[in-house]
N, C-alpha and C positions, 0 to 999 in steps of 0.2 A: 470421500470419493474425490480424487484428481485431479483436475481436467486434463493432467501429463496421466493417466492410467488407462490400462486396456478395457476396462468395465466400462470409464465415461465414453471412450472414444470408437469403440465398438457396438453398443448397445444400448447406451442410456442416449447419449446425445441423439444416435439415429432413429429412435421410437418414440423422443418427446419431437424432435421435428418432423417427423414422418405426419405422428398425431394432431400436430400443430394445424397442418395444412390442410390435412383432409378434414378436420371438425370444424361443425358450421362454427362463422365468427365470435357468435353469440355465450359461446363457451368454450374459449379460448385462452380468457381468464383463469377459469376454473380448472383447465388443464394444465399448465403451467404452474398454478398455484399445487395440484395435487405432485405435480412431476419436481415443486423444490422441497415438498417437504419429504418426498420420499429420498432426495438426496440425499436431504440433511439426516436422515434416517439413517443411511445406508451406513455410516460411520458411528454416529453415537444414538441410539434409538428413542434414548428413555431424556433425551437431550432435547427434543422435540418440545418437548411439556413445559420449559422454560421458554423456548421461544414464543411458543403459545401463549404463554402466562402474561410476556411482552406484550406480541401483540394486542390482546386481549384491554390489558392496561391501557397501553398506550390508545387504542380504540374509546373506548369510554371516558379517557381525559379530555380528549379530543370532544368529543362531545358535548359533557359538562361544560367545557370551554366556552362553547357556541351558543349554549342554550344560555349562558349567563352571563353574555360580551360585555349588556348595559351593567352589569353589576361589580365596578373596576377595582373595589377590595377584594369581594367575592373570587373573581379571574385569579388577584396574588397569590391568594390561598390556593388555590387550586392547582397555579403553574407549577406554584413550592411544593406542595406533595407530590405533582408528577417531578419533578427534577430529584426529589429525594427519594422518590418511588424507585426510581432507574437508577440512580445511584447506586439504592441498598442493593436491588438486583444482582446490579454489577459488581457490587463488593463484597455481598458473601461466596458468590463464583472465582472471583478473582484476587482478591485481597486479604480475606479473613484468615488463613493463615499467614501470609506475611505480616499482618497486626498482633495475631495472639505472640507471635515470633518474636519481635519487638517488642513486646510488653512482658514475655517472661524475661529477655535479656537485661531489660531496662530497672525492671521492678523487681527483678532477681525471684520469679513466680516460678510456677508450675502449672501454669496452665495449659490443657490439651490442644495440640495444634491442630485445628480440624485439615483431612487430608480430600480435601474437596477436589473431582476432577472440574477441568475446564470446558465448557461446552463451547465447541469450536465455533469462532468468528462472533463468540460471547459483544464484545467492545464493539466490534461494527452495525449490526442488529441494534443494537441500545441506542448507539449514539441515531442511528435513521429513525427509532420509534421516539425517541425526543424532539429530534428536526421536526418529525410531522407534526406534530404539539405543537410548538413553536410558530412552524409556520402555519397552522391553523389560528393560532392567537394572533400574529402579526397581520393575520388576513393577505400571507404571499402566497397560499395556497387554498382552493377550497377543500371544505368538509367533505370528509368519503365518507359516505354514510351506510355503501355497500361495504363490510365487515370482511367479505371474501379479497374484495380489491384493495384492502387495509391491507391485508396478510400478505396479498401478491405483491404490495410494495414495500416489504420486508422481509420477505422469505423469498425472493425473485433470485432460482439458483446462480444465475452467472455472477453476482456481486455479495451476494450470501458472507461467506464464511473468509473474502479476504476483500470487502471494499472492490473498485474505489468506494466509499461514503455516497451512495445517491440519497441526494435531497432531496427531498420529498416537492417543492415547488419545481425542481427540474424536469420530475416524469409524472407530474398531478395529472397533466392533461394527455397523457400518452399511454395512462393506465387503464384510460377510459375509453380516447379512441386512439389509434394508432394506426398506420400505412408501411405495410409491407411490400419492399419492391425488390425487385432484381436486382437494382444496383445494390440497391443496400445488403442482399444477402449476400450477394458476390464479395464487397467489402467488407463484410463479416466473414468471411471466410477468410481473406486473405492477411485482417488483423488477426485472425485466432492462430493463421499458420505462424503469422510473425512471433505471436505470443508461446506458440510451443516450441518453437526454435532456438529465442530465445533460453527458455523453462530447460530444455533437455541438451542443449549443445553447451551452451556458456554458463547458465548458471549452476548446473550441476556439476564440472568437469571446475571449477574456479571453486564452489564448493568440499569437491573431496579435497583439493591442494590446501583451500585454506583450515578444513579436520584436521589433514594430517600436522597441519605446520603448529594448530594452537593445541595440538595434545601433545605437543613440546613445551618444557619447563623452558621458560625464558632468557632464566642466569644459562642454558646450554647454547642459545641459536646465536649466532652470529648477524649484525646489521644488516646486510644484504638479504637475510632467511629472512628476520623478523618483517622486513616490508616487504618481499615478496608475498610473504601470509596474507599481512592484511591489506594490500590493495586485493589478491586474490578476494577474499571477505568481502572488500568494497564491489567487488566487480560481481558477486554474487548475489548479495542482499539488490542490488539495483535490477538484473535482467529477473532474479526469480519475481521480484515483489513486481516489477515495471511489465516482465514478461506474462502474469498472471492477469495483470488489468490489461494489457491487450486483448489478453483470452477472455475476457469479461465484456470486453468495450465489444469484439467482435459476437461475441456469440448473443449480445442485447441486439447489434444492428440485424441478425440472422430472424430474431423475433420482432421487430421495427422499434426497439426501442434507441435511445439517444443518450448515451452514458457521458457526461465530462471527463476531460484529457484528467486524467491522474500524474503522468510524468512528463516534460518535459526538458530531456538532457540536463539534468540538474550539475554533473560534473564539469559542466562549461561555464561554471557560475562562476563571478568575479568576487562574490560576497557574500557572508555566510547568510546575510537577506533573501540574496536572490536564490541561494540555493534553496532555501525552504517555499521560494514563491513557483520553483521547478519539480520539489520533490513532495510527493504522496500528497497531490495538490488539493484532495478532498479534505482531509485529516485538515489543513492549514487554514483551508475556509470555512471548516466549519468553527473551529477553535478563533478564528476571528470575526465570525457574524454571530458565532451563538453564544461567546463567551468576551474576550475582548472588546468588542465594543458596547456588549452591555454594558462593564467593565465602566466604560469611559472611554476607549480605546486610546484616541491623540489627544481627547478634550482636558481641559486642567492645566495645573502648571507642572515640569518635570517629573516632579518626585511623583505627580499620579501616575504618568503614563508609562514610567519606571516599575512601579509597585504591578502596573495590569502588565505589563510584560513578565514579571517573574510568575503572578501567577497562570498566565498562559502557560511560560514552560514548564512550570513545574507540572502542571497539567499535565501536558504532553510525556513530559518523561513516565510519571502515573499511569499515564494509558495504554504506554507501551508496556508496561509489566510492574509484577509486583519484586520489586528486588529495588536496593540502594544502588545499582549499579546501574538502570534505568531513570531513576532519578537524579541521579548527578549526568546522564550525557543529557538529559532535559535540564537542566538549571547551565550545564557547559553552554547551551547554545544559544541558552536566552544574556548571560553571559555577554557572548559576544555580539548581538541581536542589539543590546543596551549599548556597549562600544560604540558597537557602529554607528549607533545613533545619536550617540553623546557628540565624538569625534574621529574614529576610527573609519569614517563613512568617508567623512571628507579629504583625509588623510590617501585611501585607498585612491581617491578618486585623482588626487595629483600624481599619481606613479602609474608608470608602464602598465600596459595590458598583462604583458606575461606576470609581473608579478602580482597584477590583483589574481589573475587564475592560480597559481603557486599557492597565494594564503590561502585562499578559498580550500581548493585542494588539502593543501596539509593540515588545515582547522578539521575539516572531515572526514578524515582518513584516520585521524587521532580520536575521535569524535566514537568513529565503529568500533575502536579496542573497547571502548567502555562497554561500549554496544554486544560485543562478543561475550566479554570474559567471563567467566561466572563469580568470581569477587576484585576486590578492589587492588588486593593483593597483587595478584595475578595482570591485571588492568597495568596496574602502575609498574612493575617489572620488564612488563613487555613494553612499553612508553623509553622504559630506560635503555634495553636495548636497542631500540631504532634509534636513537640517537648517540649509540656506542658506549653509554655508560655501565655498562658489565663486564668488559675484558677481554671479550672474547676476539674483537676485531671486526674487521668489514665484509670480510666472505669467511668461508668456508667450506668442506665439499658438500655439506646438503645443499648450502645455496646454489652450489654449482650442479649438481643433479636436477635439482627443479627449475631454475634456468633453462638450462640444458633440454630439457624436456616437455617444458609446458612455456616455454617464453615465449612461441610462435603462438599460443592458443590466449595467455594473455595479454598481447598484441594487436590479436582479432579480436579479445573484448574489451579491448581499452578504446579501438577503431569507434566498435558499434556503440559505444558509448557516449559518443559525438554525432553532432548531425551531417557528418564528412560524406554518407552513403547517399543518406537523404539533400543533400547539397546536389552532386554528382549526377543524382538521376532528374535533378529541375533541369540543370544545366544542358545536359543529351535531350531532353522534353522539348526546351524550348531552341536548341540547334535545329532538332529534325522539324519540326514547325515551321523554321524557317527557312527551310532547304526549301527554295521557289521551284528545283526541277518534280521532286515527288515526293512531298511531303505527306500524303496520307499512307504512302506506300511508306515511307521511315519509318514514322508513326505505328504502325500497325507491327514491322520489325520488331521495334523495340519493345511494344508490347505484348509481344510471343515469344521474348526473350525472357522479360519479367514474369509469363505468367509458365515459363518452363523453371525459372528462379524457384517460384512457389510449388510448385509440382514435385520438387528435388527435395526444397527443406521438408516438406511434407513427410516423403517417401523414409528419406533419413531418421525424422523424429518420430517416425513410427516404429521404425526398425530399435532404434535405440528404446523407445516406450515400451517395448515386449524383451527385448534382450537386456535393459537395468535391471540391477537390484537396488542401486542408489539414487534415490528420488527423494531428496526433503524440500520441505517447505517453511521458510520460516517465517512465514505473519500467521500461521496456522495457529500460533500460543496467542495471537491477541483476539 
């Protein structure tokens, strides 16, 4: 289920809030907890039972954990069977065929590929039921020893099935008690409009452009074509995945809870560091508290903190799917992550502004062909032509058709992409503030203007939610 579909935004949303409000506090938990697993239901039914099995797991490691803190051999054992508990989980769901795969190519076998479905949002569930482990050993959270509010802080539908990653020491104390207010719903609401605005006007309309351009054979497109595609692609993978955690961020303040920023204009990065310090911010923290600096993180002499950076990314490309084409844009980034850090860091920092944005830019732009294509083949052809090495030349008339046609739409989401909007409205904020004749009268203008802004995108992405047939979502495979 959605949260861009007619079923979330007609009937499910307004019956789990309706029921929210009117049931005493006391069961509130309980409501919420019955209303994500029916979500989670609502799409793969028999899917449930895994996440269950998680929970379940991760509940009683937790446990064990507590009960045996004095005993610090006993704890190692313990953490290691949960980490390789979650592991297996995760890897006969997600990985076992891409192994048997690789072992019959390698070993020249015949082994059966088993054709396991994915249970949706499989990778993000895991990695939350580990944090809480974690952080119940670390003592950065306490023990929930209520089994239901276990569940509700992994099965909590608005972060469910695509992140952000909530840690568990983020919402420990918010699962317990928590303060619902007007402001906060009101801002929840106005995040979730943002979020579907995003989700249905730019990410899907930069989505079909960038379908139709990569079911094009590479050796055909012309330079101009081929980076029209994939900044389209860049421009899609950011507002659908960015656009979703707002719909997440808003719909937890709607219930009082308090989600961390997942995105922060990542394309305004100067270096491929900072980009990952802007982009899928959960994913980056958790992979550096709960793995890198176990790791060793900065501690040691180079070559350690070289080796935890590869296996960080390699990590990261891992968990993004099971495919070689996943894992080389994860080793691409650590890569350059290493660079930067050797000397490429210092280097960037002596030249112009524009050109640190430019590398940045063009490191990650190259970065999503991997990210897209479905083999390496394909990956590396299209690479060839954006930088004109097939023959074809620098335009063409398809380049000139989508140009022509969606330049203005690309435009506006290259805009939203920046904090140019959000700039603009501090600026008019604090003008009218300081208008000495009538400034609560501006004030109030301006925000009758914004909250007709929201009224509109609303109206629109409704309109568009009932009359698509094209709606994808693509963090839905992790």
């Amino acid at each position: 289920m959605l949260f861009s579909s007619t079923v979330f935004l007609f009937l499910f949303l307004p019956i789990v809030l309706i029921g929210y409000f009117i049931i005493p506090r006391t069961i509130r938990n309980t409501w919420l907890l019955a209303a994500s697993l029916f979500f989670y239901a609502w799409g793969e039914p028999k899917f449930v039972i895994i996440m269950l099995i998680s929970i379940v797991l991760n509940y009683f490691f937790a446990l064990i954990v507590e009960s045996n803190r004095n005993k610090k051999t006993a704890v190692k054992w313990i953490m290691g069977g949960m980490i390789v508990s979650n592991l297996l989980l995760l890897g006969i769901f997600k990985y076992a065929g891409f192994i048997v795969a690789n072992i019959n190519s390698i070993l020249h076998t015949s082994l059966d590929v088993p054709n396991i479905p994915l249970p949706l949002g499989i990778s993000f569930f895991t990695f939350q039921g580990m944090s809480y482990v974690i952080d119940v050993y670390r003592k950065d959270g306490a023990l929930q020893k209520n089994p239901l509010n276990m569940a509700l802080y992994i099965a909590l539908f608005p972060q469910l099935i695509a992140g952000p990653i909530v840690r568990y020491q983020t919402v420990a104390d918010q699962i317990n008690v928590r303060k619902e207010t007007v402001e906060k719903f009101v801002y929840g609401i106005k995040r979730f409009i943002i979020g579907l605005g995003k989700k249905m006007f730019l990410a899907n309309n930069c989505g079909w452009i960038a379908d139709q351009i990569f079911a094009l054979d590479p050796s055909e497109m012309s330079v101009g074509l081929s980076w029209i595609g994939i900044i389209a692609y860049s421009l899609q993978i950011y507002f659908d995945f960015s656009g979703y955690s707002d719909m997440a961020i808003g719909l937890g303040k709607m219930f009082g809870f308090d989600f961390l920023e997942n995105f922060n204009y990542p394309y305004i990065s100067r270096s491929i560091a900072e980009f990952w310090r802007r982009w899928h911010i959960s994913l980056g923290s958790w992979f550096r508290d709960y793995l890198y600096i176990p790791l060793g993180g900065n501690r040691g002499n180079s070559w350690m903190v070289y080796r935890n950076l590869l296996i960080v990314w390699l990590a990261t490309g891992i968990w993004h799917g099971a495919s070689w084409t996943f894992i080389a844009w994860g080793l691409y980034y650590g890569a350059f992550i290493m660079m930067e850090r050797a000397f490429l860091g210092k280097v960037l920092k002596a030249l112009p502004n524009f050109v640190q944005y430019a590398y940045a830019l063009i490191i990650v732009v190259i970065g999503w062909v991997f990210f897209r294509a479905e083999t390496f083949t394909y990956a590396i052809d299209y690479i060839k032509t954006m930088f004109g090495l097939n023959g074809i030349g620098l335009w063409d008339t398809n380049a000139g058709y989508y140009f022509s046609q969606y330049g203005i739409l690309l435009l506006l989401a290259i805009i939203g992409a920046t904090p140019l909007l959000k700039t603009i409205n501090k600026a008019v904020m604090s003008r009218l503030r300081s208008n000495e004749t009538k400034p609560a009268l501006s004030v109030s203008l301006w925000n009758g203007t914004q909250t007709a802004y929201y009224i509109l995108v609303l109206a629109i992405a409704i309109v568009t939610v009932v009359s698509s047939t094209f709606n994808p979502f693509i963090y839905f495979r992790f």
